[in-house]
N, C-alpha and C positions, 0 to 999 in steps of 0.2 A: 504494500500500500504506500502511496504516495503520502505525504505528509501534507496535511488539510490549510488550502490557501489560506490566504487571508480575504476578508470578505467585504463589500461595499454597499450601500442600501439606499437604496434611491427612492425616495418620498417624490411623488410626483402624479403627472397627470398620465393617462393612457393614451396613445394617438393608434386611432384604428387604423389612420391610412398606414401606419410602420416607418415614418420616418423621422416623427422628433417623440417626444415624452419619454416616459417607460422606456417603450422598447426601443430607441437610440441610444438611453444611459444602458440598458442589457447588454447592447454589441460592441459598447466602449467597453465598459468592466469588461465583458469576454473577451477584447483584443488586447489590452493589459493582463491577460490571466489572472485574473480578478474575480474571484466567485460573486457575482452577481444575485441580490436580495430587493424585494418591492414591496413596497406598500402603495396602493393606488389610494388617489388626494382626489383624482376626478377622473370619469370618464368622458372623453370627447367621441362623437361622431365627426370624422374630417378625414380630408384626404388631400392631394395638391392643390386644389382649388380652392379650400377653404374649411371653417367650421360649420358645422351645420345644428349640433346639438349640444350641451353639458350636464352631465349629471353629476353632482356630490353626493358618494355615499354616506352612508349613516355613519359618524363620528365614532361611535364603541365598535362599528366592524372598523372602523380605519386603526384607532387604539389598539384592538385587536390581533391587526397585522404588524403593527409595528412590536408590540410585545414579545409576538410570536420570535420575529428575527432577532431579537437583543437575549432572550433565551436560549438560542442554541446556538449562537453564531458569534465566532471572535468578527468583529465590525472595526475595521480601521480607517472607514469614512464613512460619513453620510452625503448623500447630495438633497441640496431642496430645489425642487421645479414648481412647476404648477401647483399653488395651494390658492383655493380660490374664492374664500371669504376669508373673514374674521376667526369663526370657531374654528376651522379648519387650522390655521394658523397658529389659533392660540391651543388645542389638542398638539400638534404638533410641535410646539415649544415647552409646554409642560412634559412631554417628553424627551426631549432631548435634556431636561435640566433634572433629568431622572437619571435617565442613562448616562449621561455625559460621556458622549461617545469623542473620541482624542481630538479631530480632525469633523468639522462643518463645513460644506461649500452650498452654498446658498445662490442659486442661477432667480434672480425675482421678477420671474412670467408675469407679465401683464397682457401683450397684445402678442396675438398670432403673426405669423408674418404677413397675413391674409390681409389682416385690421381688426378681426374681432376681438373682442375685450374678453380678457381672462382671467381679471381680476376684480372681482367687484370693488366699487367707489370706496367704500366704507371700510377696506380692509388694509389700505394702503398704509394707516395711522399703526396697524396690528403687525404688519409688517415690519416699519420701521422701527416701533417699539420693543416689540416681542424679538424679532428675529438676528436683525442686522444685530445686534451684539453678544449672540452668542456663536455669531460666524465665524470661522477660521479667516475668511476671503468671500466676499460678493462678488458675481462676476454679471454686471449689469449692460447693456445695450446702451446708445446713446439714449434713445427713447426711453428707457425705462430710467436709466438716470435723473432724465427731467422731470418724470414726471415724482421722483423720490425728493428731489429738491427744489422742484416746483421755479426750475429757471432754464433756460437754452442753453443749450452746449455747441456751439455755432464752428469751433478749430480745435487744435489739437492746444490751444493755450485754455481754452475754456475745459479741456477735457483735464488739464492737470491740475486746475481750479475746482473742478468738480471731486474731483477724487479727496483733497483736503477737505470738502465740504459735508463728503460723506462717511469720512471717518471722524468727524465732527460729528456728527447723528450719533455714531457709537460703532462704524461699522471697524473690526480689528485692520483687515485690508480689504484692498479694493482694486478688480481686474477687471480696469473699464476697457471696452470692447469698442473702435473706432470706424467699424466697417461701415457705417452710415454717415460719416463724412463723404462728402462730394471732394470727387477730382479725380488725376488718374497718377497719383503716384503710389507708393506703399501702403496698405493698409497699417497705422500701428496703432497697438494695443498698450496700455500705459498699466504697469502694477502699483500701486502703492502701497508700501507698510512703515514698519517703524526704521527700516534699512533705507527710506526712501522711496524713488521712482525709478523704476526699469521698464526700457521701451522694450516691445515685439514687433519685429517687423515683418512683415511677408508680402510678397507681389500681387497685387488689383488684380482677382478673378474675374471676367466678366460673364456674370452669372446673378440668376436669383435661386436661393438653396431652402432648405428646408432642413431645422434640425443643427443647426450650426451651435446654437447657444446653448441647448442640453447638451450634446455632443461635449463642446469646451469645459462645461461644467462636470459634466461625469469625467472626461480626461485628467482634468484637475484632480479628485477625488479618486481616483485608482492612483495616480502617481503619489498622493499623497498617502493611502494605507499603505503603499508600497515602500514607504521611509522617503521619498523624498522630501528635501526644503520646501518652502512655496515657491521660489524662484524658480528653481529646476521645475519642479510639476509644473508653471505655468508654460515656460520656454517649450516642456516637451508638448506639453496639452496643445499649444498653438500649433503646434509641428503637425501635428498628429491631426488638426481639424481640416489645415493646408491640403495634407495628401490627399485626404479623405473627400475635400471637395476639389480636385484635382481628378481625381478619379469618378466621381460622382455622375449618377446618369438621371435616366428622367421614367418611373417605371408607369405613372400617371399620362393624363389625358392634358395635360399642363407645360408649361414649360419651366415646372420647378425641379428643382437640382435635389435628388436624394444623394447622401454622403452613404461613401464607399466605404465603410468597417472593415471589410477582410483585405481590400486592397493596401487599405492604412495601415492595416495590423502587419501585414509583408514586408510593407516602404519601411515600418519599425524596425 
């Protein structure tokens, strides 16, 4: 017998079409050799073209599942996706300050890449509260940044402004995500913690993808049960999102970019 990985759990939404939630943090942990654990926060009906439905389950079967995986499972990270109200949030933070699992990465879903809203209005406050302070690392989109601080991120100077802003809220660090700046040069990614700032840079896809931001956030979090730093997990997690949508096809009716897992996990 092989000696029992280490293990990774990802609190999040389900995506039926298979290319972001749930089952894109499963193919990340599987391509890190990462025993892979879930607890579903929401179920989606969606596919490349959009959302169509949401359902949150009942709060004691969510409690339930997450129980379940802190029972029998060494857990050297959690990741958080799609949590999409208030209780939700706040279940899901009273637990973590149960278990206090080593290592939090915190991806804070708000809008599909469709447009649909995935987070209700009222839970942004539970969020910010609850969450962002017991994170290892947030790993936020330009959009979802603004709308956490409630101001524009217009350049990569407002992006390094926003990152002190938001570890000002309480967050420990903060891996702001720059792919929605206009232009055509490098996309960079800015980390911040208490070491400072470190850029990630990688060359302008021209693409629209699906899945990119759980993907980055579960990379994080396998690198990190893995014993890496946060610097190192973020550098590799960026690596690892590049190939993946380098390789990326289109298995929808759409012209959205699903990320390539097994081809990423090769280029590794």
């Amino acid at each position: 017998m092989t000696p029992a990985p280490i293990s990774a759990l990802t609190i999040a939404g389900s995506d039926s079409g298979g290319g972001a939630g749930i089952q894109a943090d499963l193919k990340t942990f599987a391509a890190h050799r990462v025993h892979g654990l879930s607890a579903i926060a929401a179920l989606t009906a969606q596919h490349t073209r959009g959302v169509s439905a949401v359902h949150v389950p009942d709060l004691g079967f969510l409690r339930a599942q997450i129980d379940a995986c802190f029972e029998d499972f060494e857990i050297g990270a959690v990741k958080l996706g799609m949590l999409a109200n208030a209780a939700v949030i706040e279940t899901v933070a009273v637990a973590l300050e149960r278990y206090r699992p080593p290592r939090v990465v915190l991806d804070p879903v708000m809008v599909a890449t469709s447009g649909a809203r995935l987070l209700e209005p009222e839970a942004l406050t539970a969020l910010r509260t609850r969450l962002l302070p017991l994170a290892t690392v947030i790993t936020p989109n330009l959009p979802e940044a603004e709308l956490l601080l409630g101001a524009t991120i217009p350049d990569q100077a407002a992006m390094r402004e926003a990152i002190a802003a938001l570890r000002a809220l309480g967050a420990n660090a903060v891996l702001l995500k720059g792919g929605h700046l206009a232009g055509d040069g490098d996309v960079v990614d800015y980390l911040g913690d208490e070491g400072g700032l470190h850029a990630i840079a990688h060359p302008r896809l021209r693409l629209e993808a699906h899945g990119t931001g759980c993907t980055l956030a579960s990379a994080v979090a396998a690198q990190l049960a893995l014993g890496r730093d946060l610097r190192t997990a973020c550098d590799a997690a960026a690596d690892y999102v590049h190939a993946a949508l380098r390789g990326g096809y289109r298995p929808g009716r759409s012209d959205i970019v699903v990320l390539d897992h097994y081809g990423a996990a090769a280029h590794d």
